[in-house]
Each structure stands twice: as C-alpha cells, then as structure tokens.
DOGUKE-320746 format. One record per residue (C-alpha): x negated, y, z negated. Coordinates in pm, 1 decimal. Example, Ala and Ser with C-alpha at 12.3 -4.5 7.8 and 13.67 -1.06 7.14 Angstrom:
2
+----------+----------+----------+
|        x |        y |        z |
+----------+----------+----------+
|  -1230.0 |   -450.0 |   -780.0 |
|  -1367.0 |   -106.0 |   -714.0 |
+----------+----------+----------+
END
This chain:
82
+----------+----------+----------+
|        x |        y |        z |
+----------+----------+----------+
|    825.5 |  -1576.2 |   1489.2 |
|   1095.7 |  -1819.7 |   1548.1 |
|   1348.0 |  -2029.5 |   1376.6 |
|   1615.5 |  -2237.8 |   1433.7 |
|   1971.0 |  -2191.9 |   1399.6 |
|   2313.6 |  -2374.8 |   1379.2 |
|   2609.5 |  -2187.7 |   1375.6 |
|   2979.0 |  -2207.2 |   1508.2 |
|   3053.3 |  -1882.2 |   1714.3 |
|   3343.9 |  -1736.2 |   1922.8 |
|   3218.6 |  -1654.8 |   2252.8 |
|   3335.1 |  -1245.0 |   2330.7 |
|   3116.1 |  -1212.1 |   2676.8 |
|   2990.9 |  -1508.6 |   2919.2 |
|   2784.4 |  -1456.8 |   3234.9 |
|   2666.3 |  -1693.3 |   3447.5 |
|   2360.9 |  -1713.8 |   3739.3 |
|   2207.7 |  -1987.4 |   3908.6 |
|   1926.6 |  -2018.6 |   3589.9 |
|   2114.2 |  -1961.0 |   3292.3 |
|   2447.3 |  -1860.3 |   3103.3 |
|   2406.8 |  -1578.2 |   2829.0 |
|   2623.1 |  -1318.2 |   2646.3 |
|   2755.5 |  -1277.3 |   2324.2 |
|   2895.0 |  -1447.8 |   2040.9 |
|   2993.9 |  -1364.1 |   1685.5 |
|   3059.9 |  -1556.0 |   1325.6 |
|   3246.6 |  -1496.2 |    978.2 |
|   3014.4 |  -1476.5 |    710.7 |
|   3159.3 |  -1627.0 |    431.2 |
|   2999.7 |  -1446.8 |    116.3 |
|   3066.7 |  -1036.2 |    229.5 |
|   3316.9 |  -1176.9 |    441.5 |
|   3208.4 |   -968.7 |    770.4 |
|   3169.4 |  -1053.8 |   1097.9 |
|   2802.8 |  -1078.5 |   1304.4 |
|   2719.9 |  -1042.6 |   1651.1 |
|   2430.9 |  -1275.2 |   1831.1 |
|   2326.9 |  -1263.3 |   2179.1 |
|   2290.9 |  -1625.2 |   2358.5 |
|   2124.4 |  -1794.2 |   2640.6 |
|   2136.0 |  -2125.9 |   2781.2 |
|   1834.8 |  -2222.2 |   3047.9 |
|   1925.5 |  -2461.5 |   3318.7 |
|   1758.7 |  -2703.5 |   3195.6 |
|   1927.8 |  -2726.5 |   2814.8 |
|   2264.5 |  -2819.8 |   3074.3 |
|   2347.3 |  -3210.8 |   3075.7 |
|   2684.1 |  -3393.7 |   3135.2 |
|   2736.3 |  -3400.1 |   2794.7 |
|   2771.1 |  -3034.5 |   2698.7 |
|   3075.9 |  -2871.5 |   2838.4 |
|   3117.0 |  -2576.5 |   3002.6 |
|   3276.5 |  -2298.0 |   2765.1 |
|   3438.9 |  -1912.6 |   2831.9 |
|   3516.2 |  -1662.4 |   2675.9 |
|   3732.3 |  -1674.8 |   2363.6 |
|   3601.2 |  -2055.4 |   2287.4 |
|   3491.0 |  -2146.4 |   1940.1 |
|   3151.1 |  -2344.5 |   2008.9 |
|   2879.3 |  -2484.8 |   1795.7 |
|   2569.5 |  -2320.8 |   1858.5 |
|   2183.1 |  -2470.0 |   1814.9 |
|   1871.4 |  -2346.3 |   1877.0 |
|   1565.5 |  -2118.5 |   1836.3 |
|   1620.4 |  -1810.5 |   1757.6 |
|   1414.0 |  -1439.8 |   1777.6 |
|   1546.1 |  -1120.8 |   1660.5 |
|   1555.1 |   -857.4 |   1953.0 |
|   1599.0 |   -503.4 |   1911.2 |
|   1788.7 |   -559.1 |   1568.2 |
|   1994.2 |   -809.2 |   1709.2 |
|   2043.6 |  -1249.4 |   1658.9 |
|   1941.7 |  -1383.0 |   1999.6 |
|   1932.5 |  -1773.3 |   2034.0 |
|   1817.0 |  -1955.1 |   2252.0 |
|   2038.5 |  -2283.3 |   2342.0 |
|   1876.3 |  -2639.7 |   2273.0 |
|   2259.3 |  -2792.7 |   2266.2 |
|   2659.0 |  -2693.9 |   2265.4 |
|   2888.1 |  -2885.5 |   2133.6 |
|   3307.2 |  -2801.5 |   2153.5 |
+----------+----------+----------+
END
C-alpha cells in the first residue's frame, strides 16, 4: 500500500544514472525529537526545468508516494523544491 508524503530532508547520499537519482535523506521529528532516515528516488521523467538539481548536504522539500521497504521510508519523487 502506498501513501503520499511531504517532508523537508537533508540529503546524506546522492547517486546519479542515466534513469534516475536516489539515495538517502533524513528529518527531525519534532515530538521525540530524533532523527529518521528515508531512502529516495527520482525517475527521469519526475525531472523538469523547474526542479533543481540538489547534492549532498542540501536541505530539500520532498513529495511523493511512498512504500516502506525492508523497515525503511522509501519515496518515490513526484516534485523537489529548494
């Protein structure tokens, strides 16, 4: 089952290939006050001249659907905004 999400994340890993950008992310929660790690992905096709290219160590707002995999946040990018 999946859901969306919106969240702003600092990026920790990037990679990059012809088809899509993925790695890893992470967030504050504010009520225990810890940190949370999410896997992301961005198809080719979710890339326009509006959203910027990011790396590693940017803050960026995250959107999209997303699964849990292997007890892990994985989302899959609709948009990115800086």
């Amino acid at each position: 089952m999946t859901s969306t999400l919106s969240v702003i994340g600092l990026v920790t890993r990037l990679r990059s290939s012809n088809n899509t950008t993925y790695g890893d992310a992470e967030y504050r929660e504010k009520i225990f006050n810890e940190n949370h790690v999410f896997g992301f992905k961005q198809f080719t096709n979710a890339r326009h001249e509006y959203n910027e290219e990011f790396k590693e160590g940017d803050l960026v707002f995250f959107a999209g659907k997303f699964t849990i995999d292997n007890q892990k946040l994985f989302v899959s990018i609709l948009n990115l905004y800086f």
